[in-house]
N, C-alpha and C positions, 0 to 999 in steps of 0.2 A: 482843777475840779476835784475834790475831796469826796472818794466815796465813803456810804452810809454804811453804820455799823451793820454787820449782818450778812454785809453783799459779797466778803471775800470764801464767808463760808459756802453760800448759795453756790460763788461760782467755780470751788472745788468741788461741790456735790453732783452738779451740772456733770461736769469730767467725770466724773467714777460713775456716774448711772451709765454713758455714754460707751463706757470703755468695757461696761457687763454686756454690752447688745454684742447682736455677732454680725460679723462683717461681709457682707457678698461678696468676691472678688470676681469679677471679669473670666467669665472663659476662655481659655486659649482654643484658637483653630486649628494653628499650625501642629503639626505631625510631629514636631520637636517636642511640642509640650503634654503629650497624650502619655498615658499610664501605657507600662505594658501589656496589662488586658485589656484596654482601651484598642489599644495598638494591631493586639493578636483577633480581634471580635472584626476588625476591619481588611483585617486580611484573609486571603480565602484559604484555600486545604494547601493552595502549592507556593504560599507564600506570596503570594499577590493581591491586590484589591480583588474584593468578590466579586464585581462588578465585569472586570475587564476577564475575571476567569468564567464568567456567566454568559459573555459573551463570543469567547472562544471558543467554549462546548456550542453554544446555539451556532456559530457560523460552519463549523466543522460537521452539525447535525446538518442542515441546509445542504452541506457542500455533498455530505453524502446522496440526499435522494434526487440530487442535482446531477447526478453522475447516472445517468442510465444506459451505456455504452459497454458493449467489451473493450480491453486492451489487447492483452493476451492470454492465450488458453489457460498460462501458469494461476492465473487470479483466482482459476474455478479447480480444475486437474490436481495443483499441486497443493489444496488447501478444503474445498468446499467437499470438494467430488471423495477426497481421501476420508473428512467426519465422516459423511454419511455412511460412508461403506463402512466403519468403523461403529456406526450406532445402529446402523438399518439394514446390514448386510443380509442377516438371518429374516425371514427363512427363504427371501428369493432375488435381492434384487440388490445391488451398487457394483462399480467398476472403479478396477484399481490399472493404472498406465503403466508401460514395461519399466519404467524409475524402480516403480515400488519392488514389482519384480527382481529386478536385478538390484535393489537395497541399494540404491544412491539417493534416496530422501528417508532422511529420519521422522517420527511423526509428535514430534515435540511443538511442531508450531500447528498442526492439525488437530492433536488435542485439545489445543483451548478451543477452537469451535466443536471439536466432537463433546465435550463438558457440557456447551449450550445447547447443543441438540439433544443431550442425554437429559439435560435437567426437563428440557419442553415438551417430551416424550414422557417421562415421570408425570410430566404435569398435565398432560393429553393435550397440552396447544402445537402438537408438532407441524402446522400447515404449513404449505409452501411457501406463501410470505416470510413468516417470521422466519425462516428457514433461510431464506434468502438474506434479509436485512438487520436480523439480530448481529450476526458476525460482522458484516459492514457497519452497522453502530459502533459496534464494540473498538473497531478500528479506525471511527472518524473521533472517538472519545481518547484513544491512545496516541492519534496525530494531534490533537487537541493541547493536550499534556507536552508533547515533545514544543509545539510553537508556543507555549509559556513559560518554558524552562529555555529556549535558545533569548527570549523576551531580556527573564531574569538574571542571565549569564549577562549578557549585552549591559541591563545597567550596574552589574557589579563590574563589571570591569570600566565601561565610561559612565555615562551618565544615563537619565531617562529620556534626552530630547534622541540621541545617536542610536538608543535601545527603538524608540518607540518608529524613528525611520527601518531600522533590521525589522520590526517588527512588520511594517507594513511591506516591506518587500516580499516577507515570508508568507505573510495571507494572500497577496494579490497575484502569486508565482501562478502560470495559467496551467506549467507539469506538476507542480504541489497542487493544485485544486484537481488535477485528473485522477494522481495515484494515490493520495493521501487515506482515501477510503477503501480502497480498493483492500481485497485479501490476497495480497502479494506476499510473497515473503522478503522482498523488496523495499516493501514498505514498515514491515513491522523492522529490517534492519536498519532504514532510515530511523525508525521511532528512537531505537535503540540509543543509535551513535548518537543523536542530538540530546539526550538524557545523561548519555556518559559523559558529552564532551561539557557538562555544566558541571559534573563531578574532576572534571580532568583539572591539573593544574598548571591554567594559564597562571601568567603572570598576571595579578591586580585580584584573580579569582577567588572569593571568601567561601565558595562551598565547594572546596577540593576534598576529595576522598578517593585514596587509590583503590579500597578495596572496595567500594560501591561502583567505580567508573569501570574496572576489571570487572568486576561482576555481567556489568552490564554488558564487555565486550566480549566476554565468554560467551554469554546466552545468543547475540547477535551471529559467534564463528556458528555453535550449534544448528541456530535457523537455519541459515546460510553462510556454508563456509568461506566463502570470497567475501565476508564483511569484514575478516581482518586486514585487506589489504588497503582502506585507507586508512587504518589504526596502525599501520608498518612505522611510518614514520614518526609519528605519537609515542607510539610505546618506545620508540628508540632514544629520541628526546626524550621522556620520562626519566629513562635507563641513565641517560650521559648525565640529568643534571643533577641527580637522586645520591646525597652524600656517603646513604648508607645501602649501596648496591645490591650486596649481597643479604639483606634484610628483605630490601625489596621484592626482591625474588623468589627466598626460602620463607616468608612469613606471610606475602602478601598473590603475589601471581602464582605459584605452584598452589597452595591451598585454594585458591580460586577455581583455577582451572582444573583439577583437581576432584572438583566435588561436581562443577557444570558437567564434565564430562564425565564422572560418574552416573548423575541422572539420567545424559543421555543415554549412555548404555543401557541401563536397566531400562528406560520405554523403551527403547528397540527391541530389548531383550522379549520383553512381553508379548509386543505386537508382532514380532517378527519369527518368534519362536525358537531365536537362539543369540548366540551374542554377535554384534556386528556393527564397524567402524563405520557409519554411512558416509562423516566427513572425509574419511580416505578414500572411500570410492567415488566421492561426487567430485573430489581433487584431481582424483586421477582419471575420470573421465572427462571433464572437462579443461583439465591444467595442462597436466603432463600427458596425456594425450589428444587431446584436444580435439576428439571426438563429436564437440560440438559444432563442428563447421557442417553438420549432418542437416543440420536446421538452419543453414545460410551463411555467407563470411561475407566479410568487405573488405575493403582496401585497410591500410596500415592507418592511414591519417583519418578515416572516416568520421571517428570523436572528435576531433578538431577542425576538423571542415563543413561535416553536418550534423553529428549527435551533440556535442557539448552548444553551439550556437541555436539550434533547436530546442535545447532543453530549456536553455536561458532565455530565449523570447529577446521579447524586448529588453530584459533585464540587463541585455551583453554589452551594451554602452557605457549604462552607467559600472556594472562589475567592471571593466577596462578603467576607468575611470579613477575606480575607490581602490584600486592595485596600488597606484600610483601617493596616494592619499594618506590609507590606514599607516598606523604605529607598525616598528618592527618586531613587534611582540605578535604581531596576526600573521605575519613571514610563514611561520609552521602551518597556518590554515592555505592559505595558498600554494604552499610545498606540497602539504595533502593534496589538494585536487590536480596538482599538475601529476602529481608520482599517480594517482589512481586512473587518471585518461592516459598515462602511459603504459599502465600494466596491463589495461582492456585494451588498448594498443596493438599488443601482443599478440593476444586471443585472434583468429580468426572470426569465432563470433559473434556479432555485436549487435547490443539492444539498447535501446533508450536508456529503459531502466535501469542497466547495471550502475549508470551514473550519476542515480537517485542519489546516494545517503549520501554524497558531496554537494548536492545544491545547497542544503541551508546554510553550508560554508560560505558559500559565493555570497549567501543575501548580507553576510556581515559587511562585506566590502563595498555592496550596492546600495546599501544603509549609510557607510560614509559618504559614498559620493553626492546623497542626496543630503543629507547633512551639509555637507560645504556649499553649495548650487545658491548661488546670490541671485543670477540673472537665469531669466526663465524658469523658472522651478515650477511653478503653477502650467505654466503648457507642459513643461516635462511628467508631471504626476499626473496630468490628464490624460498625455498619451499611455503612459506606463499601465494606468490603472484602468482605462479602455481596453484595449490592443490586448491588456492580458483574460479580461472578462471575459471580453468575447469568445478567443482562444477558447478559452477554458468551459463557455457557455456550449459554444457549435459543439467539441468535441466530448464532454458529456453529455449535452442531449441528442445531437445528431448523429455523430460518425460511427460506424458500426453499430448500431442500436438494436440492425436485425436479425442477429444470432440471439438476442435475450428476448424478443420480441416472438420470434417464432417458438422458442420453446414453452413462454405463457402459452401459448395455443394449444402447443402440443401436450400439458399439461391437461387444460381445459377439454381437450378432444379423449383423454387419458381417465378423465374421471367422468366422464358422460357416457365413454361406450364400458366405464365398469355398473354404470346404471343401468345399461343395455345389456349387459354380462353379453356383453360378444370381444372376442379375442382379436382385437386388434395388436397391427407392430409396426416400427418404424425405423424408413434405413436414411440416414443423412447421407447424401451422398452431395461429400463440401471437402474441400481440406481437412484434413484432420484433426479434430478437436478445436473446431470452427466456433462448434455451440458447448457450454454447459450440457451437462448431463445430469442424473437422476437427484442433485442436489436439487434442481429447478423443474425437479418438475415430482418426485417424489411419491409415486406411483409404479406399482412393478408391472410399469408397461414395458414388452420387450423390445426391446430399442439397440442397432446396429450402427457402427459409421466404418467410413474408410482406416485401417490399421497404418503406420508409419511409423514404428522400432526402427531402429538404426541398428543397420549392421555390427555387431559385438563379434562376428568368427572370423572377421576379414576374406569376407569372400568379393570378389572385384566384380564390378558393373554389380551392384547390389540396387534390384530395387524393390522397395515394399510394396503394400496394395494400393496405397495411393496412387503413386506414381505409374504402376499397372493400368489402373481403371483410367488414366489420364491419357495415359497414350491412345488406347481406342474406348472409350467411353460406351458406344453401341455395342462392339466384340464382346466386350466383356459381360456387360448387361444379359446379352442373350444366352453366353455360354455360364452366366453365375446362376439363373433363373429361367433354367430350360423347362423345369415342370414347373405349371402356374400355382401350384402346392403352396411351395415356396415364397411367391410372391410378400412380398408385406403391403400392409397395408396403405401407407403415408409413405411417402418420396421425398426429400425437404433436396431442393438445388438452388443453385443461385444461376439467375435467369442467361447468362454466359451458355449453359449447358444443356437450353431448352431444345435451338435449333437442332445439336448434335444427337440428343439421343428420341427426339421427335418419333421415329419410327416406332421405338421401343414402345414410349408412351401411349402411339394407338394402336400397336399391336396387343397390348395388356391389359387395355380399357381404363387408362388411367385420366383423368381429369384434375386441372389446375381449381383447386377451392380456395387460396387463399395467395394474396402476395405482401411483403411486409418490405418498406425501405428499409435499405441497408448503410449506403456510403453515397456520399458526391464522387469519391478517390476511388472505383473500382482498379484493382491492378492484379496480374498473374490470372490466378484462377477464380479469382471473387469476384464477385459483379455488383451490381447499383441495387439491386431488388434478389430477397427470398422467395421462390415460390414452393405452396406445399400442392402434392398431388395428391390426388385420393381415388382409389381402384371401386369402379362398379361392380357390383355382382347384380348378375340378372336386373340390368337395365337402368339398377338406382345407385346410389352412392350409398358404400360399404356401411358407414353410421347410420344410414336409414335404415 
């Protein structure tokens, strides 16, 4: 078939109109083929999808006002109690514990809440809330940060399915969901170490930086000087595999340390009003002299018979497990926490927490094990992810709740008889530093509790007023409050102590106004329920 003159032209003109049009191509999905701004707009501030980093803060914000329990007295004492006195001391009212005293706590980790109290105070919203849960934000926002950087580490070194199993160990842990918000200085060295150890260099690891992860473990010794010791072993491998050793030392750890401890001096210097090593004194009273056994010992093996399998939950199966499993490159992380439950070991004595900032070690390895799990894996993540909820549930909302619970009261009874302008006061009579103090309640109402210093002159059968008012409870009572002058107003006991000092209370015309659960676990000198008393005068109760 012979085409017609004319048509070969038509059908190069055809082509060349066709070849001026522009051409759509196909968008790619894949992650591979995304621009780097594409790339960076999808990631969020710490290098992660914004998504799972939006998520992270929202579960850590929950986890915090999920937690309404004490722990330990440290959470409020050695953190909350110190801002305040430090922003509201003048002209009448905060308490500082014999620590400060005797300069065994520096106030580097107190300042960053005393910063937030100073600014809310500038701003006139200083109320006892925010006073309360601005710092505990600030601190479910910095555990936040630490479980997406142990996330990120995870899949630089293996993959996203191995990271995203560490990952869920790390949120569902039921002592991570207890202390994570908490104003420990426990926890802020947890935050640390798990920030450093993404800086640290493992092997496979693409964001090593010695002088960022030193950094980090300087600010950590400052907090709390016992956080270098699960960094002993770290730093020492650094040391062995490091080509250029004495670089490492004179360019990068001495300038480090160097300047952290510089800082520290100068705030101590300030606050304390002269210069002073608090990390040698808190060493040497709790290391090398081990003065801590004043506040309880245990047995040698305790961390390995009860505090390490407690902390771990249900987790201890599968952490047993992923030992066996993980690469020899996580060797060092497991060396870590066996060398740290043997250094507390040591110590006479022992707390849960000491062996906080090693748990998100272990979740690396309870992440492998879940990772391999062919058979049963679904009833296994069921139990795991129950078993620890609840944990985590009862003991932030329930277990000791009534030390925070009575001091809202005692706040609330605090700002109603200054409406009254009558001079009310209040003596706890609990163990000592039982409850929060004028952080929580933040009113220069005058307020007393039982004293407990530990012997510093070595004088033998030492015992403080605690242990006093314990022995005879009634003795004591009558001969501390022999003129009814004296009395205070408010009585806060735990209901163990009713029977005994019974006499007292209708001799003085005291009356039970208020009782507040405390624990299921009463043990020692605590009991199930708070009750507060309140003294009549002429026939009515003291706030009428």
């Amino acid at each position: 078939m012979e085409r017609e003159p004319g048509d070969g032209s038509l059908f190069f003109r055809g082509l060349q109109n066709r070849s001026r049009e522009k051409v759509k191509l196909r968008k790619r999905k894949s992650a591979l083929y995304l621009s780097p701004q594409e790339s960076a707009r999808r990631r969020g501030l710490l290098g992660e999808n914004i998504y799972l980093v939006l998520f992270t803060i929202a579960l850590r914000i929950c986890n915090c006002f999920l937690v309404q329990t004490s722990f330990v007295p440290d959470e409020y004492w050695q953190s909350l109690e110190v801002a305040h006195h430090m922003v509201f001391k003048y002209p009448f009212y905060g308490y500082l514990t014999w620590e400060w005293t005797e300069r065994l706590r520096g106030y580097t980790y107190p300042l960053i809440f005393a910063s937030m109290y100073k600014i809310l105070h500038l701003l006139g919203n200083d109320s006892v809330q925010l006073l309360i849960w601005i710092p505990r934000l600030a601190q479910a926002l910095l555990s936040a940060i630490a479980d997406l950087r142990l996330y990120s580490l995870m899949k630089q070194l293996e993959n996203q399915q191995i990271a995203r199993w560490v990952f869920f160990c790390q949120l569902c842990s039921w002592f991570t969901w207890y202390c994570c918000t908490r104003t420990l200085t426990n926890t802020m060295e947890t935050v640390l170490t798990v920030i450093a150890l993404f800086y640290y260099p493992l092997e496979g690891s693409k964001s090593m930086n010695s002088v960022k992860y030193s950094s980090l473990v300087a600010l950590a010794f400052i907090i709390r000087p016992t956080a270098v010791i699960p960094w002993i072993p770290l730093l020492f491998r650094h040391f062995w595999q490091a080509q250029r050793k004495l670089d490492l030392i004179l360019h990068q750890f001495l300038p480090v340390g160097f300047v952290t401890l510089s800082w520290s001096l100068i705030i101590d210097r300030i606050f304390f009003g002269e210069w002073t090593l608090v990390q040698y004194n808190f060493l040497k009273f709790n290391v090398l002299q081990n003065l801590g056994t004043f506040y309880g010992s245990h047995p040698w093996h305790w961390y390995f018979s009860q505090g390490f399998p407690a902390v771990l939950g249900t987790h201890l199966p599968f952490f047993i497990h992923g030992c066996f499993l993980a690469p020899k490159r996580y060797r060092i992380l497991l060396v870590t926490v066996l060398w740290t439950l043997l250094v507390y070991s040591m110590l006479s004595h022992k707390e849960f927490r000491f062996i906080y900032p090693v748990l998100p070690f272990c979740m690396v390895f309870c992440g492998y094990s879940l990772n391999h799990l062919k058979m049963w894996k679904k009833p296994a993540l069921s139990v795991l992810f129950l078993s620890n909820m609840l944990l985590a549930l009862y003991t932030g909302l329930v277990h000791q709740r009534g030390t925070l619970d009575v001091m809202t009261h005692i706040q609330e009874l605090g700002y109603n008889n200054n409406l009254n302008k009558s001079a009310a006061s209040v003596f706890v009579m609990m163990p000592c530093h039982s409850t929060p103090f004028y952080s929580h309640v933040h009113h220069p109402l005058p307020m007393r509790f039982l004293q407990c210093p530990p012997d510093l002159t070595g004088k033998s059968q030492y015992l403080d007023e605690a242990d006093v008012f314990y022995q005879n409870p009634l003795s004591w009572l009558y001969k501390e409050f022999h003129n009814n002058s004296t009395l205070p107003t408010y009585l806060i006991i735990f209901n163990v102590l009713e029977e005994e000092i019974s006499a007292f209370l209708i001799s003085r015309n005291y009356e039970r106004t208020a009782t507040f659960f405390h624990t299921h676990l009463p043990e020692g000198r605590t009991g199930s329920h708070i009750y507060i008393y309140e003294r009549k005068l002429k026939g009515k109760l003291y706030r009428r």
